[in-house]
MARLUM-894821 format. One record per residue (C-alpha): residue number from 1; residue in three letters; x, y, z. Coordinates in nm, 2 decimals, decimal comma, always signed. Each point is the difference from the previous one (the first is absolute). Example, Ala and Ser with C-alpha at 12.3 -4.5 7.8 and 13.67 -1.06 7.14 Angstrom:
MARLUM-894821
+-----+------+--------+--------+--------+
: seq : type :      X :      Y :      Z :
+-----+------+--------+--------+--------+
:   1 :  ALA :  +1,23 :  -0,45 :  +0,78 :
:   2 :  SER :  +0,14 :  +0,34 :  -0,07 :
+-----+------+--------+--------+--------+
//
This chain:
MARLUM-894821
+-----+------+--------+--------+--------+
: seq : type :      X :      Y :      Z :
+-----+------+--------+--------+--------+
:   1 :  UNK :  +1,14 :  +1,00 :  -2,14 :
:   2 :  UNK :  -0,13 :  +0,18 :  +0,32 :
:   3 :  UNK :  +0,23 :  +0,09 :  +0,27 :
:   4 :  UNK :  -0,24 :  +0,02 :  +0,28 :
:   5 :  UNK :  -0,39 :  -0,17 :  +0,09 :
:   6 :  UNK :  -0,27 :  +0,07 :  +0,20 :
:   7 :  UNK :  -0,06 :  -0,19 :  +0,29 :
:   8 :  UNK :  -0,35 :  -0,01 :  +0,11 :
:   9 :  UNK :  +0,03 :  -0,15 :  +0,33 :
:  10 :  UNK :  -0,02 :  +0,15 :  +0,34 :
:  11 :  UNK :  +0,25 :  -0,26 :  +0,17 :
:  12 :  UNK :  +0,33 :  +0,19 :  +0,16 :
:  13 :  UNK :  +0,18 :  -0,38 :  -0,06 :
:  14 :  UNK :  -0,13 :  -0,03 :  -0,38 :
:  15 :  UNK :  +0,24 :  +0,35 :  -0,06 :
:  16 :  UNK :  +0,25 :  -0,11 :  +0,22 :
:  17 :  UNK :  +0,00 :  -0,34 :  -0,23 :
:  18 :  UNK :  +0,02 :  +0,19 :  -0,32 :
:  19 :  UNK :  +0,28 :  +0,23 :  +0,08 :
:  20 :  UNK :  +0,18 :  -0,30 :  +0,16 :
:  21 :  UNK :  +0,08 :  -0,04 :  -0,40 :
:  22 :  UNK :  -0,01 :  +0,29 :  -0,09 :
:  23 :  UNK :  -0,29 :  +0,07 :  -0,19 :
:  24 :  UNK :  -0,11 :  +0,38 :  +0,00 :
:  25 :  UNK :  -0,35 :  +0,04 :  +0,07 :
:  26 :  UNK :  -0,30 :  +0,26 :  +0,10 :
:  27 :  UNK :  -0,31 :  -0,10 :  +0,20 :
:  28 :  UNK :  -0,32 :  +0,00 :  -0,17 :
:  29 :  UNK :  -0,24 :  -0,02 :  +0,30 :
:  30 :  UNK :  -0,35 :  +0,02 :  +0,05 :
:  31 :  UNK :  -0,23 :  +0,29 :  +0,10 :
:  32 :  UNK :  -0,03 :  +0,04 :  +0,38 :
:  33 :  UNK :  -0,40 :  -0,07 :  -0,09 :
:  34 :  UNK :  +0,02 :  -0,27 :  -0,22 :
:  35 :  UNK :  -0,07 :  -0,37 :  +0,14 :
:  36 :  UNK :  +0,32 :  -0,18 :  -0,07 :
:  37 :  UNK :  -0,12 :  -0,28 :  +0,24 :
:  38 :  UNK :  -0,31 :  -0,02 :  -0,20 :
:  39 :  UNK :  +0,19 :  -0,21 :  -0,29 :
:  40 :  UNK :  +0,14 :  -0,28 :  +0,25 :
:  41 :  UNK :  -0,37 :  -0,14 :  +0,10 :
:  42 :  UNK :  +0,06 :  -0,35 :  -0,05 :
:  43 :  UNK :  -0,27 :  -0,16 :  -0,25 :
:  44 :  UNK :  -0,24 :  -0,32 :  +0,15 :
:  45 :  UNK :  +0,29 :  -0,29 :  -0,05 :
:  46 :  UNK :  +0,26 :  +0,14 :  -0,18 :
:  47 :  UNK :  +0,34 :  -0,16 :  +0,02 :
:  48 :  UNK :  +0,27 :  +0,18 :  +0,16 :
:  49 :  UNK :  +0,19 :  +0,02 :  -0,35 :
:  50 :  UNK :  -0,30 :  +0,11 :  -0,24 :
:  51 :  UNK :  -0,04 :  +0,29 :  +0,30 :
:  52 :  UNK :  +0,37 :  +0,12 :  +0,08 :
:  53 :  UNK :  -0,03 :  +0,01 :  -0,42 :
:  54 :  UNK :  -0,35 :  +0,15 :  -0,06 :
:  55 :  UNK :  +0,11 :  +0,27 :  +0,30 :
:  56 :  UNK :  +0,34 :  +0,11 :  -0,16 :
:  57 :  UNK :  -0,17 :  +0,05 :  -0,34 :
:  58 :  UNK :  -0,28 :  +0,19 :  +0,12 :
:  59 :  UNK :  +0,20 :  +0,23 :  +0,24 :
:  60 :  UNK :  +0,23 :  +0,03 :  -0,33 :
:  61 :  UNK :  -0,31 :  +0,13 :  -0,22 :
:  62 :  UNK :  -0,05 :  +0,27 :  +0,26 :
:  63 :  UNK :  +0,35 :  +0,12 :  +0,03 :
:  64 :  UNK :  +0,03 :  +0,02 :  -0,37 :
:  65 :  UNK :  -0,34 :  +0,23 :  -0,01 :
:  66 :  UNK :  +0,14 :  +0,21 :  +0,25 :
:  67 :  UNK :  +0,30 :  +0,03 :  -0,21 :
:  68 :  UNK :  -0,21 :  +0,13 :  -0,33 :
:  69 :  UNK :  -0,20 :  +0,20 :  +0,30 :
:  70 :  UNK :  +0,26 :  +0,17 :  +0,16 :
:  71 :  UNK :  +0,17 :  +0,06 :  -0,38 :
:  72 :  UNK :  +0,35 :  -0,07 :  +0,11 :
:  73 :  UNK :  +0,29 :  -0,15 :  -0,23 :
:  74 :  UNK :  -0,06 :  -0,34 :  -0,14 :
:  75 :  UNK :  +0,21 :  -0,25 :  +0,14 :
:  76 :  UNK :  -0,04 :  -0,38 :  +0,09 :
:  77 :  UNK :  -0,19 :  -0,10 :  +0,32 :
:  78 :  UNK :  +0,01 :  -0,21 :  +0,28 :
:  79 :  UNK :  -0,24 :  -0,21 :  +0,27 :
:  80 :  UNK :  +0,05 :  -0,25 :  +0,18 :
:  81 :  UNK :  -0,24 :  -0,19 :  +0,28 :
:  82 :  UNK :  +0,11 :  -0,24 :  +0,25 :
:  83 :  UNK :  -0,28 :  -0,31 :  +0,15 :
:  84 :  UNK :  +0,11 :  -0,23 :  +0,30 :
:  85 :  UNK :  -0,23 :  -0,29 :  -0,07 :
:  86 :  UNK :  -0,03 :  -0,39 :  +0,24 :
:  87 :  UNK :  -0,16 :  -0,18 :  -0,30 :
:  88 :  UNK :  -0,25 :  +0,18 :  -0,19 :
:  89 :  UNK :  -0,07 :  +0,21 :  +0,32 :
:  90 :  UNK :  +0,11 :  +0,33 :  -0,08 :
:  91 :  UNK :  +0,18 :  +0,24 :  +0,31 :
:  92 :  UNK :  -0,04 :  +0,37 :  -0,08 :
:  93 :  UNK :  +0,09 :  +0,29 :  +0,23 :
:  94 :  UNK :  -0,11 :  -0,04 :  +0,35 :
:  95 :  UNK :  -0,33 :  +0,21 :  +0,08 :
:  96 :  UNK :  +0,10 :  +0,09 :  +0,34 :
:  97 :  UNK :  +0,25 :  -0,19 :  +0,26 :
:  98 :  UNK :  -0,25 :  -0,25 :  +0,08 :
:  99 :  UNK :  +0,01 :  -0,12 :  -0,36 :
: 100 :  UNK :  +0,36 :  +0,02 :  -0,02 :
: 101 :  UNK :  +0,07 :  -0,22 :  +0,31 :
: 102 :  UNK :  -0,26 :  -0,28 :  -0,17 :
: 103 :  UNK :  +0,22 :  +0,01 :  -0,32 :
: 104 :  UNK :  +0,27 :  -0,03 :  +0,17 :
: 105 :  UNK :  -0,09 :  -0,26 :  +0,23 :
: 106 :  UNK :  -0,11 :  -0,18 :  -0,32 :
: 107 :  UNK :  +0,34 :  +0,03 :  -0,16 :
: 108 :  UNK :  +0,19 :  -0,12 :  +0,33 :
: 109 :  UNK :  +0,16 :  -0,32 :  -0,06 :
: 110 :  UNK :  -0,11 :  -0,10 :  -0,38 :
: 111 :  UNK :  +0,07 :  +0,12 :  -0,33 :
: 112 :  UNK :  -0,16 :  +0,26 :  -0,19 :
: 113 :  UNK :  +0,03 :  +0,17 :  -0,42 :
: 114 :  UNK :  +0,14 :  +0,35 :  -0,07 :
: 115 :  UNK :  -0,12 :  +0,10 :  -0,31 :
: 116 :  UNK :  +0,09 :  +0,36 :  -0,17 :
: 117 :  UNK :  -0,15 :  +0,07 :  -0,32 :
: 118 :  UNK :  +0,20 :  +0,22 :  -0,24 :
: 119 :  UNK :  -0,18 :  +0,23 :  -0,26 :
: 120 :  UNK :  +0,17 :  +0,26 :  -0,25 :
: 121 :  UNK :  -0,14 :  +0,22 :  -0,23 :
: 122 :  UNK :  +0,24 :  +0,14 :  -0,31 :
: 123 :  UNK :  -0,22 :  +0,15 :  -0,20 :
: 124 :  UNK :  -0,30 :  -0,19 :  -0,13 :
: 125 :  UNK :  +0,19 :  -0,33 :  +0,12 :
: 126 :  UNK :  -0,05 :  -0,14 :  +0,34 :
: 127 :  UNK :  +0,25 :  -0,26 :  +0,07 :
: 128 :  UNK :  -0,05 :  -0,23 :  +0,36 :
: 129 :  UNK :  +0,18 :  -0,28 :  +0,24 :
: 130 :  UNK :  -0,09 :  -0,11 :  +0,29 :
: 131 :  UNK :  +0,24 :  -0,12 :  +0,30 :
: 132 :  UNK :  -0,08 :  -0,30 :  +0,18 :
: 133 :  UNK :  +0,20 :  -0,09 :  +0,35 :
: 134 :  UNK :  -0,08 :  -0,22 :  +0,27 :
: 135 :  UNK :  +0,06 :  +0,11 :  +0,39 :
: 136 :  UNK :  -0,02 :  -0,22 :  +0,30 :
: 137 :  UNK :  +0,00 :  +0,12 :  +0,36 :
: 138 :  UNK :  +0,11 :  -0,14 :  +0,27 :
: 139 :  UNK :  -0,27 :  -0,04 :  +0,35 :
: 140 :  UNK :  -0,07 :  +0,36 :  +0,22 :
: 141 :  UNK :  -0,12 :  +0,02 :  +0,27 :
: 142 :  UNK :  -0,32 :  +0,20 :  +0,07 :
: 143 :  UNK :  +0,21 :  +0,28 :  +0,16 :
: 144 :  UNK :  +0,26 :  +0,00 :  -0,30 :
: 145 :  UNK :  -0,28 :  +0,09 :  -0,28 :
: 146 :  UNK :  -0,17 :  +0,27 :  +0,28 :
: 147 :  UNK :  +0,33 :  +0,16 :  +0,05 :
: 148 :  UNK :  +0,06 :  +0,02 :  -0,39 :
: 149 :  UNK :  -0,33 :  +0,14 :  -0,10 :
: 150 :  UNK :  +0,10 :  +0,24 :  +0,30 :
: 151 :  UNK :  +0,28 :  +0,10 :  -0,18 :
: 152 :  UNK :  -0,21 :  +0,20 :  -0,31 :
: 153 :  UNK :  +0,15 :  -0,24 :  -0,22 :
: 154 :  UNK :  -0,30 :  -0,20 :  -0,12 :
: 155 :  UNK :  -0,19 :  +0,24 :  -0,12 :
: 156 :  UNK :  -0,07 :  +0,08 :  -0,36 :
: 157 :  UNK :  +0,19 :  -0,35 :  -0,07 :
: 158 :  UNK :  -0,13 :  -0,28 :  -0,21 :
: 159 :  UNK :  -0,01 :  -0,27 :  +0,22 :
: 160 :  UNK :  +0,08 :  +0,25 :  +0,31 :
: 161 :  UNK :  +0,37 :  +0,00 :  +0,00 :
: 162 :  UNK :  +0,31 :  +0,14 :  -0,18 :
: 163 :  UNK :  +0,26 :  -0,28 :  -0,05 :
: 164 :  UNK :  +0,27 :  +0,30 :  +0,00 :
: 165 :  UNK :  -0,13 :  +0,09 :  +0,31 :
: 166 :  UNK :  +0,00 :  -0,17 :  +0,36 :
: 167 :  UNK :  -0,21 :  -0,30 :  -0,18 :
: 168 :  UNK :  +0,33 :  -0,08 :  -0,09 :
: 169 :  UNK :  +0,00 :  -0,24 :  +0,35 :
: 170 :  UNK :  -0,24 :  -0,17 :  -0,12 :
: 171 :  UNK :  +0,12 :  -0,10 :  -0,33 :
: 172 :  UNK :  +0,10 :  -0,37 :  +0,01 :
: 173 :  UNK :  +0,04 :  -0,07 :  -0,35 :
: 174 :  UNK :  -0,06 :  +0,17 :  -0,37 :
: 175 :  UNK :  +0,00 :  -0,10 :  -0,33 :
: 176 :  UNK :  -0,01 :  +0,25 :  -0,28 :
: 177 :  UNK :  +0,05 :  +0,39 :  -0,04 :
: 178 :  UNK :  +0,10 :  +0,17 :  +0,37 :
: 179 :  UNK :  -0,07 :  +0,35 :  -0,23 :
: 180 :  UNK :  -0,29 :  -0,17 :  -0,10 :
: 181 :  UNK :  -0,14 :  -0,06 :  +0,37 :
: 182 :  UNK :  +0,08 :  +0,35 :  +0,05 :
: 183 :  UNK :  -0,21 :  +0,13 :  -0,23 :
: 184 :  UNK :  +0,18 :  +0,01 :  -0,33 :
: 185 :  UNK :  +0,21 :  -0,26 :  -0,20 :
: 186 :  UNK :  +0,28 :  +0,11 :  -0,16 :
: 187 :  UNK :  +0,09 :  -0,23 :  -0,18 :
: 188 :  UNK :  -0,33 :  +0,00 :  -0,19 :
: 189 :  UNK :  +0,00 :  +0,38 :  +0,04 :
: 190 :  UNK :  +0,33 :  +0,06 :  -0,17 :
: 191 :  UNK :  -0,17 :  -0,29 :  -0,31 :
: 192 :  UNK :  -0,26 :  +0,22 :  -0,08 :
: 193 :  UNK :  +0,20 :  +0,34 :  +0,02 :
: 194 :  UNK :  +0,25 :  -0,13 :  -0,27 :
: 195 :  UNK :  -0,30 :  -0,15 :  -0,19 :
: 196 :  UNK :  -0,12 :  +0,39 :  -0,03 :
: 197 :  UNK :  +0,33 :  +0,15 :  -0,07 :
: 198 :  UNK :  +0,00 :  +0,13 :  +0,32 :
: 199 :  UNK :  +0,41 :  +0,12 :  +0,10 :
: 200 :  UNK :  +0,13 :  -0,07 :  +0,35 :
: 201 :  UNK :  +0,27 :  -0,07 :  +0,23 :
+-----+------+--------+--------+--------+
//
């Protein structure tokens, strides 16, 4: 039974997710030179899913050789990666505002997939799950979207927003995991910590 896990992501809402149930945990984050970014190139047509999946479990592989590298305490740990697709058209974080007001102008007024992907390692097992929630929006106007990527918000953001944030206007409708939108479902979070034995609450 372990007590506490390692958390290898740099998201200030994934911690604020897991300590919302209580889970004890210490980051396990990259080097300040190593190319994180480099493991969410999408492939030449690869489905949302197969991605969200293939990027958790390869972003898991490196936090666990860190882990070994670093020669800290063995303990489970955690990744998680979140997509926003329209259809098999994947939306990543916005490269600059320009970008994030097209995504967002895309996603104005029509439905769209969250998908988190979920990746645990205890041990030599990996266990995995994979969230899947539909979010509609509701029309903006041109100025709306320009005064939200003003706002900082969009960037770094699947998709270019934070539904926890003041995207929260735009939110018409979802289906699914809210924690999952955010970044981390806890549900299927709190699945695979039992699965490993891991104690929390």
């Amino acid at each position: 039974m372990a007590d506490f896990i390692y958390l290898a992501s740099q998201s200030p809402r994934r911690r604020q997710l897991l300590e919302q149930i209580g889970v004890r945990y210490s980051l396990l984050l990259p080097e300040a030179g190593d190319d994180a970014e480099a493991l969410e190139a999408v492939l030449p047509g690869e489905a949302p899913t197969t991605y969200v999946r293939r990027v958790t479990a390869l972003k898991l592989e490196a936090a666990v050789q860190r882990l070994v590298t670093r020669g800290l305490p063995p303990a489970p740990v955690l990744c998680a990666d979140t997509t926003v697709a329209q259809g098999r058209t994947i939306l990543g974080k916005p490269a600059d505002d320009a970008d994030a007001v097209r995504m967002l102008s895309a996603l104005a007024g029509r439905g769209h997939r969250v998908l988190t992907a979920l990746a645990l390692a205890d041990g030599e097992h990996r266990l995995q799950a994979l969230s899947d929630s539909r979010v509609r929006f509701a029309a903006a106007s041109a100025a709306d979207i320009a005064a939200y990527v003003a706002s900082g918000e969009a960037t770094g953001k699947a998709g270019a927003y934070g539904i926890q944030g003041r995207a929260a206007a735009f939110v018409e409708h979802i289906s699914g995991s809210y924690s999952g939108i955010m970044g981390l479902p806890l549900f299927e979070t709190a699945t695979l910590l039992r699965q490993a034995g891991v104690t929390f609450g």
